[in-house]
N, C-alpha and C positions, 0 to 999 in steps of 0.2 A: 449582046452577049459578052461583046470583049471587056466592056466597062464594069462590068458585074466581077468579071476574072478579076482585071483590075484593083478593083473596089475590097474583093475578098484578102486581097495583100493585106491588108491596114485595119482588118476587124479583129479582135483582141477578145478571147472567150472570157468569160468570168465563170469561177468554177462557184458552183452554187453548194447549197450546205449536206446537200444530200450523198455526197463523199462518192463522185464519182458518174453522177446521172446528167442528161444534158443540161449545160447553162442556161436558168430561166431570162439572162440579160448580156448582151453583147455592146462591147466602145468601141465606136470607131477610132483608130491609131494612126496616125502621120509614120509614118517608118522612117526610122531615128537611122543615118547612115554609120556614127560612127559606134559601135558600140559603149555599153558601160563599164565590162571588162577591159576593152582594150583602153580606153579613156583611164580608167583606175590606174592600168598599168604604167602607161606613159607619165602621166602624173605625181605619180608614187615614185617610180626612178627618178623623176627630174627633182622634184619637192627632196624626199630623202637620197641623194647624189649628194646635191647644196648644201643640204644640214649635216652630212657625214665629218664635212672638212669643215664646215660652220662654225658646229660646234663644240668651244673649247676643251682639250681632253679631261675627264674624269669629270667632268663637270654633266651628264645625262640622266642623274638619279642611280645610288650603289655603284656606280662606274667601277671602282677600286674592287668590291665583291665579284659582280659580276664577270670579270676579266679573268680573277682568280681562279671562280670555277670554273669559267671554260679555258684556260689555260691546262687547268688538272685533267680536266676531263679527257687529252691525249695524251698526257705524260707520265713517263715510269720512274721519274725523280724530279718535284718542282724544283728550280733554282731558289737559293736561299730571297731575292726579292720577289719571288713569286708568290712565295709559300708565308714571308712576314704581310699579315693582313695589314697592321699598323702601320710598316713602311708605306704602303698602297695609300692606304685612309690619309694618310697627310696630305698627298697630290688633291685627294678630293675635297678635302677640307680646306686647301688652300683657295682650289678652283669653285668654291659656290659661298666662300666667306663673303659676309656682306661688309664687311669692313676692310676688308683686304682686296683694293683695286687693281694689285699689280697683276694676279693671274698667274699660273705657270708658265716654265721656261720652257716653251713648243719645240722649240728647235734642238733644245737638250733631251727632251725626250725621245725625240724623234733620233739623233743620230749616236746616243750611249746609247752602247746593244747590252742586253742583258746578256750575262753570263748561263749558256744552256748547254755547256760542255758535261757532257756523260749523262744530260738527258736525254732519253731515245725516247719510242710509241710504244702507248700502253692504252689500251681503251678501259675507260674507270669509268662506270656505271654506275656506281652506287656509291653516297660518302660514307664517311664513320659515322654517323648518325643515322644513316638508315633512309637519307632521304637520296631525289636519282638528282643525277647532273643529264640525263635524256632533253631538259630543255636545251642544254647550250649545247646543240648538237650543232644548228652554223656560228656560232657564235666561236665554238672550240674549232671546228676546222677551219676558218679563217683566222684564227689565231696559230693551227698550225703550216698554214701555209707561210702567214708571218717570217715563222720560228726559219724557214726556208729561205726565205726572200733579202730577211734584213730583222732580225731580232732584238726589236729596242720596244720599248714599254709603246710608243707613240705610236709605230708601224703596228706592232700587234693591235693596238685598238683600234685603228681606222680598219683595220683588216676585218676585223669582228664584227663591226658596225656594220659593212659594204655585205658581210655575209648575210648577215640578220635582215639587212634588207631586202636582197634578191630573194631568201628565202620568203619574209611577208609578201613581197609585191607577188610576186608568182602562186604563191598558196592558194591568197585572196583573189586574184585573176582568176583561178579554177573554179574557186567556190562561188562566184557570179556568175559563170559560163554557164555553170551547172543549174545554178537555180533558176526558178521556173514562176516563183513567186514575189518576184518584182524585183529586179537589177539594181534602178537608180536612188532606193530605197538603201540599200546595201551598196553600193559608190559611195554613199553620204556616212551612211555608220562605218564604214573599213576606212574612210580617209581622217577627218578631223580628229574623233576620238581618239584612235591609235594613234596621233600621227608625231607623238611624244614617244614613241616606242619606235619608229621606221628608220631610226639613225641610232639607235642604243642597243648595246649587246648582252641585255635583259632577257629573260628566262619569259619572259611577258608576252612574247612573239609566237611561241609556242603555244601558250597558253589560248592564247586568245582563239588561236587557228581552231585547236581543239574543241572548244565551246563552240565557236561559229559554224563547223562544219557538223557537230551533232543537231545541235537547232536546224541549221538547215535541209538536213537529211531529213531532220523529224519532219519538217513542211511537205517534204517530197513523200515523205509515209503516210501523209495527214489523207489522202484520195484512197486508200487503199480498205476493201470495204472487209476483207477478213485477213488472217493472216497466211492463208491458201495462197493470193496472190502475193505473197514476202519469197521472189525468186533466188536464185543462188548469187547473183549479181548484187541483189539487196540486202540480202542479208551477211556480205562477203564486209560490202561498206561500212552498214552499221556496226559490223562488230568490231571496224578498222577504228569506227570512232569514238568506239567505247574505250579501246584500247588506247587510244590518243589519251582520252579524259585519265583516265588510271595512269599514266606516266606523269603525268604533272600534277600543279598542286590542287589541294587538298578540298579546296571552296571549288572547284573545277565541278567537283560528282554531284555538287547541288544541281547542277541542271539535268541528272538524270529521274529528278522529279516532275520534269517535262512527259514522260513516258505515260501519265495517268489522262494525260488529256488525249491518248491517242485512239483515233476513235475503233480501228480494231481490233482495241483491248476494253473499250469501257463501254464500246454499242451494245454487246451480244449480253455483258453486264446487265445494262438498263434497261435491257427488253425482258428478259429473265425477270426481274423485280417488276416491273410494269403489270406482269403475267400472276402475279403472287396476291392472293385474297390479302383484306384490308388487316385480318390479323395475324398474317405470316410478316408484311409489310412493319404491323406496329412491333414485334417480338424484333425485327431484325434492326428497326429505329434504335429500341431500348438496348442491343447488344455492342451496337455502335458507340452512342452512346456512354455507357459501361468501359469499352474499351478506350476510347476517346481521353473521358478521365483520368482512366487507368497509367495510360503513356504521358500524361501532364503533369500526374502525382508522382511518378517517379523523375520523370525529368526534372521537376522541382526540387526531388532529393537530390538529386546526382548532382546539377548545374544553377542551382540554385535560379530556378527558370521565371518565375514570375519576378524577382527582385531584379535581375539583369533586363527582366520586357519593360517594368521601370524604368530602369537606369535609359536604355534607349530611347522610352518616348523624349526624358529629358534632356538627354543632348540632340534628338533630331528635330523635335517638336517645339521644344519651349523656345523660344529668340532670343530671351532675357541671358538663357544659359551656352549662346552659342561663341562657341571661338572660334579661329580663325581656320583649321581643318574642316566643322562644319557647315562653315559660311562657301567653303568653294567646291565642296563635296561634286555639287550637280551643276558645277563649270567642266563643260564641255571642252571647250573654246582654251585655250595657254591661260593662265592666271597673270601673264605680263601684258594681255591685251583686252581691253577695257569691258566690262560687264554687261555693255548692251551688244558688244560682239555679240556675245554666245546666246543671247536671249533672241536674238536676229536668224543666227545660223540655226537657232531650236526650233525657233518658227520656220524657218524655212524647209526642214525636215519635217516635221508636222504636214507639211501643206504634199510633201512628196509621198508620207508615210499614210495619207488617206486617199487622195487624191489617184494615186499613179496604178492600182490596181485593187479592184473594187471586187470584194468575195468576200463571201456568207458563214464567214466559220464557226464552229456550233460556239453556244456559251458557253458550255464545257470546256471547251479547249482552248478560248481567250481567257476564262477564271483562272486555268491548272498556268497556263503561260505566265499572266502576270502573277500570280501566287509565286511562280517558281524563281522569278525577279528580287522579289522580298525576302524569301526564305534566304536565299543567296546574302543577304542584305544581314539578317539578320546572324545564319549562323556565323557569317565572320564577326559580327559584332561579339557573338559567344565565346568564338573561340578565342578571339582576343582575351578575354574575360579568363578565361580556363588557362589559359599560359602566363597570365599575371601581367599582361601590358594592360595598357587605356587605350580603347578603341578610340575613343575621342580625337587620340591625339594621332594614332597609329592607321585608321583607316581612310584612306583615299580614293577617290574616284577611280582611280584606274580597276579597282576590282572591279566594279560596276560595266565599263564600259563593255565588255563581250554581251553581257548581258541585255544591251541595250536592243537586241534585235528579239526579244522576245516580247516586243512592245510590236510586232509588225502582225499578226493575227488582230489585235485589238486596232490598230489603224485602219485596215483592211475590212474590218465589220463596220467600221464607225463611215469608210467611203459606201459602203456597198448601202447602207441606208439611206445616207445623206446625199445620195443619185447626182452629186454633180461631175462634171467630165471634165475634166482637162485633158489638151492633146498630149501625145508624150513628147513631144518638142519644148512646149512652155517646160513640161516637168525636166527634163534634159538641160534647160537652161537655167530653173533654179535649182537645181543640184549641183550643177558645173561651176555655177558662175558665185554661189555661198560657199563655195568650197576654196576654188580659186581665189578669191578674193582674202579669204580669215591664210591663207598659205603667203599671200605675197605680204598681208599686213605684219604676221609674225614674222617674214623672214625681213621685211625692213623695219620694223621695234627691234628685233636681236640685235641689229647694225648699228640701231641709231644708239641702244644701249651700252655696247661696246666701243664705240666710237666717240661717241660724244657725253654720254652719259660716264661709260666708265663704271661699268657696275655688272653684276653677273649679269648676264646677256639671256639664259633660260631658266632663271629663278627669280620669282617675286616673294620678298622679304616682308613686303607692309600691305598685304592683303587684308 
């Protein structure tokens, strides 16, 4: 009897497709002692602590923008070099030049203070365009702690950066704790991909939070058989998350296209049609249909929609026609560490993203998921289009990466057929240890770069 108690520690239910009825199939689990939350979080401080001071200032991607607006974003008069973006853009121009190996002057940055006499606290929500400064919320109070402490260009940004990251590590610690449908899967997508963003004071931080925590409530809604069981508690969240999506940007609200795979909105749907004679069935095909067209014909007019689905197959399909943005697009892995890295760390995620918890999710709600991948894909490609830049040249991976966890339904169906088991221990150690590993190699390539090479230490030139 005690062996049985025992034994029941380490069995691991598999939720089957029937959105809530008992699991037709149960893993046996080794129980993992340290968790994957807490393992993220340790990891994440220690990893972004070291790149905070690592990496050289203005040199994180927009550093000079970024700074600007969450400086604005608590001030009631920026100082004259706060508020010259130009002034700013030199430092970062200096700092990611590939020809210019001298780098800026740290130690000047660090101890001229900026001039912030007769600037006081002003909370600025909104710019003159209309767009919010809501992402650089730690970005802007560790810049105004800065403004407190020692107000020089250099201290403000290490300030930003140490904000941005306590804010990621601890968000992403909750959002594991929380979930319920598979931890070490989510250790692997919140570390590497981000992990260009966990020391930079990027609006990006925000952003991602947003996305990750609506996908993953939507998993947590995925069991729920009507919307009778949507408690006050549940629906307190989701609408926290909606709210999140809406304060940032704009590619963000694509993933509330996720919402069609959810099965107690499209079940009570499909049983209704199921129910309907074969010519109620065909009039409703042909209306679809009709409408279908209808939204494609006019899209065509407005966004000139079929010559831009062109334009994309040919820069993401054709090779003949690829450059250098879409040759690293679906580089995971830094672009300054070599390309079977990341084709290693993707395999090794694959192997966590089927393996590590095996469930039945309908095909409905793997199709609307990865659909909702592409759309994202796509409409930034549009909207690039629509404001007069080149996607081509403009769009980068980092949009993609939040997105990445909407591939975990479809991993999860592809384990749950393919019945084989790994303990959570193996899985616990290739998570840890592909992770751990692409962290120490990039952080000694930066070194060796800086050091001996003598060259921007987190930009690759000749990709």
């Amino acid at each position: 009897m005690t062996m049985r108690k025992n034994k029941s520690k380490y069995i691991k239910r598999v939720a089957s497709a029937d959105f809530g009825r008992i699991p037709t199939r149960i893993e046996s689990r080794r129980k993992v002692k340290l968790s994957a939350e807490k393992l993220f979080l340790v990891i994440t401080l220690l990893f972004g602590t070291i790149m905070v001071f690592l990496a050289p200032l203005f040199s994180t991607g927009d550093e000079s923008v970024h700074i600007q607006n969450a400086y604005y974003m608590f001030s009631s008069k920026q100082p004259s070099t706060m508020r010259s973006r130009p002034d700013l853009f030199k430092y970062e121009l200096e700092a990611i030049s590939p020809t210019d190996t001298s780098f800026l002057d740290t130690k000047d940055l660090l101890l001229n203070k900026v001039d912030t006499k007769g600037d006081g606290f002003k909370i600025n929500l909104i710019n003159k365009d209309g767009s919010t400064y809501t992402s650089y919320i730690a970005s802007g109070i560790g810049i105004l702690v800065a403004r407190i402490v020692y107000p020089s260009l250099g201290v403000m940004i290490y300030f930003s950066r140490f904000a941005n990251l306590l804010l990621f590590a601890f968000s992403f610690y909750f959002l594991i704790k929380r979930s319920t449908r598979g931890k070490w899967i989510l250790f692997m997508l919140f570390t590497i991909p981000f992990m260009a963003r966990v020391y930079s004071p990027s609006y990006d931080v925000v952003q991602y939070i947003a996305i990750t925590a609506f996908v993953l409530n939507f998993f947590e809604l995925y069991g729920m058989k009507s919307i009778r069981e949507f408690t006050k508690k549940k629906a307190f969240y989701f609408t926290f998350t909606v709210i999140l999506l809406l304060l940032v940007k704009s590619n963000s609200k694509f993933v509330l296209f996720m919402l069609l795979g959810l099965p107690m909105l499209y079940f009570p749907i499909f049983n209704k049609i199921k129910k309907l004679s074969f010519r109620s069935k065909s009039v409703l095909l042909i209306m679809g249909a009709l409408l279908t067209s209808g939204f494609f014909f006019i899209a065509n007019l407005k966004f000139n929609l079929f010559q831009n689905i062109s334009h994309f197959f040919n820069d993401y399909l054709n090779v003949e026609s690829f450059g250098r943005a879409q040759r690293i697009l679906f580089q995971v892995t830094p672009t300054i560490l070599p390309s079977f890295v990341n084709i290693l760390w993707v395999f090794c995620l694959l192997v966590v993203g089927i393996f590590e918890v095996n469930r039945k999710w309908s095909m409905w709600t793997v199709t609307v998921s990865v659909a909702t991948y592409f759309t994202n894909w796509f409409g930034i490609y549009l909207g690039f289009w629509i404001i007069g830049m080149v996607p081509a040249v403009e769009l980068s991976g980092r949009y993609f990466y939040p997105f990445m966890v909407l591939f975990i339904p479809l991993y999860q169906r592809m384990g749950y057929h393919l019945n084989i088991e790994i303990s959570e221990r193996k899985i616990k150690q290739i998570a840890v240890i592909s992770t751990v590993l692409v962290y120490l190699a990039f952080i000694i390539t930066v070194l060796y770069r800086v050091v001996v090479l003598n060259v921007t230490p987190l930009w690759s030139n000749k990709v």
